[in-house]
C-alpha beads as a LAMMPS data file, in Angstrom:
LAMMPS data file: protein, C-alpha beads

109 atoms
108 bonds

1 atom types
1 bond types

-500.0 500.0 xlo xhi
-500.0 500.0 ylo yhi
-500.0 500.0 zlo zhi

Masses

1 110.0

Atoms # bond

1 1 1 382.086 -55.186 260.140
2 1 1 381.571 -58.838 260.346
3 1 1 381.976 -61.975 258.201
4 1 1 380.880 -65.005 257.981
5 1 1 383.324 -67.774 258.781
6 1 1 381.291 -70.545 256.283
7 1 1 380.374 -68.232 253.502
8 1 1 382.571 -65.382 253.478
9 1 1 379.462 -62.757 253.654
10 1 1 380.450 -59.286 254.804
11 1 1 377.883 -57.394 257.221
12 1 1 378.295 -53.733 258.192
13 1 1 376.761 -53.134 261.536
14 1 1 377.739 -53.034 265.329
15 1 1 376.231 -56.927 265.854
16 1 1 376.102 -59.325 263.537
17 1 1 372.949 -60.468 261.893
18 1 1 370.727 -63.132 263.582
19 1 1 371.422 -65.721 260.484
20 1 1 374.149 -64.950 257.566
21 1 1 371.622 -63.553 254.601
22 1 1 373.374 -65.916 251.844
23 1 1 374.028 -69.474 253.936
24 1 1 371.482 -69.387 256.362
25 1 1 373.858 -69.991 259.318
26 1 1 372.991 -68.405 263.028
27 1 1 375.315 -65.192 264.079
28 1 1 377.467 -66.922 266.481
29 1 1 379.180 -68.066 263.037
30 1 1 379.800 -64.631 262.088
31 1 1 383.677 -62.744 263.530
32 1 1 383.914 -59.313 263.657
33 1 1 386.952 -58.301 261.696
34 1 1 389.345 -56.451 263.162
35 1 1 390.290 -53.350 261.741
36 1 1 393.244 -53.948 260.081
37 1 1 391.314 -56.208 258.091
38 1 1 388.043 -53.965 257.859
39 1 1 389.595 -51.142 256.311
40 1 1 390.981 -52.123 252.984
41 1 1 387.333 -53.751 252.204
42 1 1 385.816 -50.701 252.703
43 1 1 388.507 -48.546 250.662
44 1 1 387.959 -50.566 247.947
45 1 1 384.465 -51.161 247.775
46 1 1 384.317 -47.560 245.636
47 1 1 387.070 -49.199 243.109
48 1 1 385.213 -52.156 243.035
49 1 1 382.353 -50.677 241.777
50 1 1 383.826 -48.376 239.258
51 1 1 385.969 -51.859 238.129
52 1 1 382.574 -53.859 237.095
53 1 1 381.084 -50.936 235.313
54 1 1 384.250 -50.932 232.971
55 1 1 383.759 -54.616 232.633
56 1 1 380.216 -54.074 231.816
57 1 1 381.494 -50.923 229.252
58 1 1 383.415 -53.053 228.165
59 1 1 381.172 -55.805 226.937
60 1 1 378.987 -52.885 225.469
61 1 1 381.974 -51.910 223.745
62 1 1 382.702 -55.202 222.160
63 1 1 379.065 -55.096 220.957
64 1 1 379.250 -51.900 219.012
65 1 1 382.570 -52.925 217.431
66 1 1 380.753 -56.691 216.293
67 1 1 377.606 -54.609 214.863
68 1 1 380.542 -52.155 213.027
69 1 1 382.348 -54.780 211.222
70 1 1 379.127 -56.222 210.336
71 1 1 378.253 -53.554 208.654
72 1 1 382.130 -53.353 206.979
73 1 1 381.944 -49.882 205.537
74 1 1 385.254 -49.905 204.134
75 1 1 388.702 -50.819 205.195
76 1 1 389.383 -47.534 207.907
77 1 1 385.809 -48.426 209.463
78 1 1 386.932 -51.910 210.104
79 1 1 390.306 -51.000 211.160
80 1 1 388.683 -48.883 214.128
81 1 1 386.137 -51.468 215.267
82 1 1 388.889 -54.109 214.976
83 1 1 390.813 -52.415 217.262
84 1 1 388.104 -51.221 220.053
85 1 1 386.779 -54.974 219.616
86 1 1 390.587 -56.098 221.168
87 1 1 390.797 -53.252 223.580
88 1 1 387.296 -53.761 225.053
89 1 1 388.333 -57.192 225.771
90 1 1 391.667 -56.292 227.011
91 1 1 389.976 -53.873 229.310
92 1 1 387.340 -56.456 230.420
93 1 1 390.230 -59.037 231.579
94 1 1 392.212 -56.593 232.772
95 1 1 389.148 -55.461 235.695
96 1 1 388.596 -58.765 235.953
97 1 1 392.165 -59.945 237.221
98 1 1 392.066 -56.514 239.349
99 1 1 388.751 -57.777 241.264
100 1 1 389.915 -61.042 241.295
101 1 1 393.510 -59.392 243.175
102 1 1 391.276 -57.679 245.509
103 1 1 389.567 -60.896 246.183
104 1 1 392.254 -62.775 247.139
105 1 1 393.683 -60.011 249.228
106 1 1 390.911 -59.466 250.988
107 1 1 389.515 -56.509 249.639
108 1 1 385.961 -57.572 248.980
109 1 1 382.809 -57.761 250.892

Bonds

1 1 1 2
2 1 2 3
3 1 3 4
4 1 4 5
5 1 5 6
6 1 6 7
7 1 7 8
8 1 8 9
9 1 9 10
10 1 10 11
11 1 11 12
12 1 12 13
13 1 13 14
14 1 14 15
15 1 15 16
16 1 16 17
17 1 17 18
18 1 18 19
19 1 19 20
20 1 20 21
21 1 21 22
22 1 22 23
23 1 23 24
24 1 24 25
25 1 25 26
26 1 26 27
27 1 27 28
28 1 28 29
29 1 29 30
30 1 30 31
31 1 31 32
32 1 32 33
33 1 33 34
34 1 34 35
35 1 35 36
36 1 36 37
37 1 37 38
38 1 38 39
39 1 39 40
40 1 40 41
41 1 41 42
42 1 42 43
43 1 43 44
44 1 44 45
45 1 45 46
46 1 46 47
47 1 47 48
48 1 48 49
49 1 49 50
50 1 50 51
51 1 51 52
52 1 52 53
53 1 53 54
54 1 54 55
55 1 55 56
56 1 56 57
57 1 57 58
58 1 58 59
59 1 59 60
60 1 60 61
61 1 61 62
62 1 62 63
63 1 63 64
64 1 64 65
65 1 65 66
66 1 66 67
67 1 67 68
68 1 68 69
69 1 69 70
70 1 70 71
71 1 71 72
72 1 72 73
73 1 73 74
74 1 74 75
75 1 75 76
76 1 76 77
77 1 77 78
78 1 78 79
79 1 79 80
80 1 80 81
81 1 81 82
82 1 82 83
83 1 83 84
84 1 84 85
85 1 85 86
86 1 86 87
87 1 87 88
88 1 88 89
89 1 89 90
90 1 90 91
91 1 91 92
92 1 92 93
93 1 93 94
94 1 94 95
95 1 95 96
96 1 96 97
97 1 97 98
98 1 98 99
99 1 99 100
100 1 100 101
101 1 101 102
102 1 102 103
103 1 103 104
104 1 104 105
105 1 105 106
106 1 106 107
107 1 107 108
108 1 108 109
């Protein structure tokens, strides 16, 4: 695994690529990563995933709740969608702050 030492752009292979894909920069800016720091990126690239789908659940979430209390059926109707409107939001901030952990711990890439 190597990264980019201007742009912080992981690449998985034995050599690192001829010029970094996002900044343009030639390979001898690129350091492989030593394992130590290789192996919690790749551990959590699975979580990482699975943590921007529920962000993305969760904005689909809020969405059906705003069309529900549109709608206002009656008082238990809005009750639910009140509630699933805060918890999708919760839910969103809460993967959020999680990716954002892994970022600054060097989990990403």
């Amino acid at each position: 695994m190597w990264k980019c030492t201007v742009c912080g752009y992981v690449h998985d292979g034995d050599e690192a690529p001829e010029r970094c894909p996002k900044c343009g920069v030639p390979k001898e800016k690129f350091e492989r990563l030593p394992e130590e720091k290789a192996n919690p990126i790749e551990r959590s690239r699975f979580t990482n995933q699975l943590l921007a789908a529920l962000m993305g659940y969760a904005e689909e979430l809020e969405a059906i709740a705003d069309e529900g209390l549109e709608d206002n059926l009656d008082p238990g109707c809005k009750g639910v969608f009140t509630y699933v409107k805060r918890f999708a939001r919760e839910m969103g901030q809460m993967a959020k702050a999680e990716i954002q952990a892994h970022i600054q711990k060097g989990k990403w890439g």
